[in-house]
N, CA, C and O of each residue as an XYZ file, in Angstrom:
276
protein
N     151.570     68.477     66.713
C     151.442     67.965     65.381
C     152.695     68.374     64.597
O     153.033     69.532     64.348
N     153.445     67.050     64.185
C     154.677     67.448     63.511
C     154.193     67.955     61.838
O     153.342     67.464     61.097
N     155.169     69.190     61.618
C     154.925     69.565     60.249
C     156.319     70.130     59.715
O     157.354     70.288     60.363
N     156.035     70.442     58.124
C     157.300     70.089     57.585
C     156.604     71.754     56.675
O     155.485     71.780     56.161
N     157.578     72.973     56.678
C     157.459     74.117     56.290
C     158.642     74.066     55.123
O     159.791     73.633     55.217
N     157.895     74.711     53.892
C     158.611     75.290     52.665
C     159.191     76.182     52.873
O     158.844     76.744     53.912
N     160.327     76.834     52.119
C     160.677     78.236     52.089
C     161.070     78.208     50.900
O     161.622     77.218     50.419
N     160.839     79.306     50.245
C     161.465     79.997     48.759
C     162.435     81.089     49.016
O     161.929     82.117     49.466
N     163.440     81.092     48.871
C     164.580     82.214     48.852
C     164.236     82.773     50.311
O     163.825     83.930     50.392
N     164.387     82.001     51.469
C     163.826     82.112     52.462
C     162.406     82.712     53.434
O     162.160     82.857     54.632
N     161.670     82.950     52.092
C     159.998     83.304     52.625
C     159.260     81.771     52.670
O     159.324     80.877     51.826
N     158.357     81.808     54.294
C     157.858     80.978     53.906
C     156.559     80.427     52.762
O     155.584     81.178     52.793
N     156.442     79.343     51.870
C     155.738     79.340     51.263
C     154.522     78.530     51.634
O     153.364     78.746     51.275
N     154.911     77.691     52.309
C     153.390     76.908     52.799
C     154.048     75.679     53.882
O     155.208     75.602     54.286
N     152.824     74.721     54.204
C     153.682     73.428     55.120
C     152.765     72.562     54.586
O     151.876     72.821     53.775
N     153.071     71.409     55.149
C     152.364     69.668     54.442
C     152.686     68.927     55.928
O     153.455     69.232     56.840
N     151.841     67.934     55.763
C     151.839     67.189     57.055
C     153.388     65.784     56.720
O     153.918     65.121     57.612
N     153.726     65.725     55.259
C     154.764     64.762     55.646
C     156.058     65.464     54.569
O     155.920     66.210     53.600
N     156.870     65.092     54.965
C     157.616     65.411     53.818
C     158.002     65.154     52.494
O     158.851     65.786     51.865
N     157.278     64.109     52.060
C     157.273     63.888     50.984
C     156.118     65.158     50.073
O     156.265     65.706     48.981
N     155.047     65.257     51.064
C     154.545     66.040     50.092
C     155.108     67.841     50.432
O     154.440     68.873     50.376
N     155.947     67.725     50.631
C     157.146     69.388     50.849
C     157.799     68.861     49.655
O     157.663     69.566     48.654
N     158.579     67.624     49.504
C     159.244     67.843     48.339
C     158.649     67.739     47.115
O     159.228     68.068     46.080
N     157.378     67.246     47.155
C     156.494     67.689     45.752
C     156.061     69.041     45.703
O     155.878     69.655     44.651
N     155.892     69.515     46.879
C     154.984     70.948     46.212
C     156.397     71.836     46.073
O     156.169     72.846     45.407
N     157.757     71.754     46.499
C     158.781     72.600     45.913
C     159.022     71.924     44.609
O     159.472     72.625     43.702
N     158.745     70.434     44.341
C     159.032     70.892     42.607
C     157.752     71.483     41.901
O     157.859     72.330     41.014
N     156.647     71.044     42.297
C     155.852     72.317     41.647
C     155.967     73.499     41.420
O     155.274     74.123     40.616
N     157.125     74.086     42.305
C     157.465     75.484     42.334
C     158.525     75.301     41.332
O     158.320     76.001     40.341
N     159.725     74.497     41.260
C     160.827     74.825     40.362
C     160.455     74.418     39.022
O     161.178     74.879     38.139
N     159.299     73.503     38.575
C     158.493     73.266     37.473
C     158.428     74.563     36.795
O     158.784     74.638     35.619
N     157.868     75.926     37.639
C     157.338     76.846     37.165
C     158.815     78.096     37.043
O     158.595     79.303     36.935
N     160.101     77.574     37.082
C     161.090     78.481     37.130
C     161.251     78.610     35.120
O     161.164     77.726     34.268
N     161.426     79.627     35.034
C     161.131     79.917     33.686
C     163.347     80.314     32.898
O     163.788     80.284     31.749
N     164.025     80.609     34.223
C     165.131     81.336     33.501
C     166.463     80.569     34.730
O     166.340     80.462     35.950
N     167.469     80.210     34.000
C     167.815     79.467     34.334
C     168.963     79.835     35.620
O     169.511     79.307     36.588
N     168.878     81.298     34.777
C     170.113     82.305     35.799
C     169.515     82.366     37.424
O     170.196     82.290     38.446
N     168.192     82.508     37.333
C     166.955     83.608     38.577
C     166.472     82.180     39.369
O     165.300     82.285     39.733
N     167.043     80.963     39.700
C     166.670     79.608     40.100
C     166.549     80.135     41.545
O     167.590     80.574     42.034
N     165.356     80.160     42.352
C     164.950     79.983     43.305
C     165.994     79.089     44.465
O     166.644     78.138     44.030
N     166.058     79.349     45.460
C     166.345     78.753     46.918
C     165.230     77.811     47.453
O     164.108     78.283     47.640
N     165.466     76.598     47.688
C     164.240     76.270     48.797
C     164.493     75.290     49.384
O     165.141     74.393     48.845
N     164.071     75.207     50.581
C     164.269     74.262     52.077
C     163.415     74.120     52.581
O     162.420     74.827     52.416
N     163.495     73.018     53.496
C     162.104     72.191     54.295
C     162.961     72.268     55.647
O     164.036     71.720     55.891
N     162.109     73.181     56.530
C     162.227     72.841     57.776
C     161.243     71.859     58.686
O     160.155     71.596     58.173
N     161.396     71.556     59.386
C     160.702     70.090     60.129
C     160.236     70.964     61.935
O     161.052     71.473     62.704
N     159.354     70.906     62.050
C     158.991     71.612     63.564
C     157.743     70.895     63.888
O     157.292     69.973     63.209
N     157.124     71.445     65.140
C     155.803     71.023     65.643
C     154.758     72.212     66.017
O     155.092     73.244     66.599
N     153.870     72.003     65.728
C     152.534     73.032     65.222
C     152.432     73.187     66.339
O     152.688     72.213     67.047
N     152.083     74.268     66.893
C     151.339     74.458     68.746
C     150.523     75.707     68.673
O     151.131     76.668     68.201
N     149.180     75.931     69.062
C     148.054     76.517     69.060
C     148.490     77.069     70.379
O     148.709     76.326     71.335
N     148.661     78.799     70.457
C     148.655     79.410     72.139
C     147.114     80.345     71.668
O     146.860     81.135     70.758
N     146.236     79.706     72.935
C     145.090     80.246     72.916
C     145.344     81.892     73.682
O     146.292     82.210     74.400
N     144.492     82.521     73.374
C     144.282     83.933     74.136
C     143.711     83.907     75.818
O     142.769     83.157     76.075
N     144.105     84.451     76.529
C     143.742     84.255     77.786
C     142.556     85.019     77.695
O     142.334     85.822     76.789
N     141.665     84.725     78.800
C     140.253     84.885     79.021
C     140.607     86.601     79.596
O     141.753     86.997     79.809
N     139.283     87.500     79.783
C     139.483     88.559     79.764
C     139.845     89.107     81.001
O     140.432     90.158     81.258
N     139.200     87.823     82.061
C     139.150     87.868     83.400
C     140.709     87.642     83.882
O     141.294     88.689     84.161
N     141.134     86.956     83.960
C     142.716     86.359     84.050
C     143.762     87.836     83.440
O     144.612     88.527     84.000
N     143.119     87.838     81.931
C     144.588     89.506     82.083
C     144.095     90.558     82.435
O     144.869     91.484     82.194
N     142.524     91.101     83.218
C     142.779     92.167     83.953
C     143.187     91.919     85.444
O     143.767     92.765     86.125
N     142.801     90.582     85.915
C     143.991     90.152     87.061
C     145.398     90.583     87.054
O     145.909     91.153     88.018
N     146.090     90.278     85.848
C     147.322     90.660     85.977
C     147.677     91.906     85.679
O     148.744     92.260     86.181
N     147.038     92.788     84.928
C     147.009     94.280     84.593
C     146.771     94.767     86.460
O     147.700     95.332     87.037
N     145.737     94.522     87.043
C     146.021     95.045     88.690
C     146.814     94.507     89.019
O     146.243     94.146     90.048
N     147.640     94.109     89.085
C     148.973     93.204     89.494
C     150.284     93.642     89.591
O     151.123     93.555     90.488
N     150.289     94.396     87.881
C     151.170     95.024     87.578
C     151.261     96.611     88.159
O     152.265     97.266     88.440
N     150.016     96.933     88.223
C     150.267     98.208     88.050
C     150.302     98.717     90.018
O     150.177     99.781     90.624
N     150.481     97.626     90.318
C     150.783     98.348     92.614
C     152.160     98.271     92.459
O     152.904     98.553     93.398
């Protein structure tokens, strides 16, 4: 699942499924910049979401005896 990640002064701040709505929710953020000197950083990086499940309990004490001969 392609997604599109915020950053503020390089922390990330959140993601959106298109980019249009990344570039609305960073002006929601510069909406709220109050001083003109202290103006925030922000960028949209573009990546793909991937879920790594946990291996079952059986499978890593397989490899824990595995390791340890």
């Amino acid at each position: 699942m392609k997604r599109f990640y915020v950053f503020k002064d390089g922390v990330q701040q959140g993601s959106t499924a298109t980019k249009e709505s990344a570039v609305e929710l960073i002006r929601q953020y510069q909406e709220k910049e109050t001083h003109p000197f202290l103006k925030a950083e922000f960028s949209i990086i573009a990546g793909e979401e991937e879920y790594i499940p946990y291996l079952s309990h059986k499978k890593q004490s397989r490899q824990k005896s595995g390791m340890e001969r």
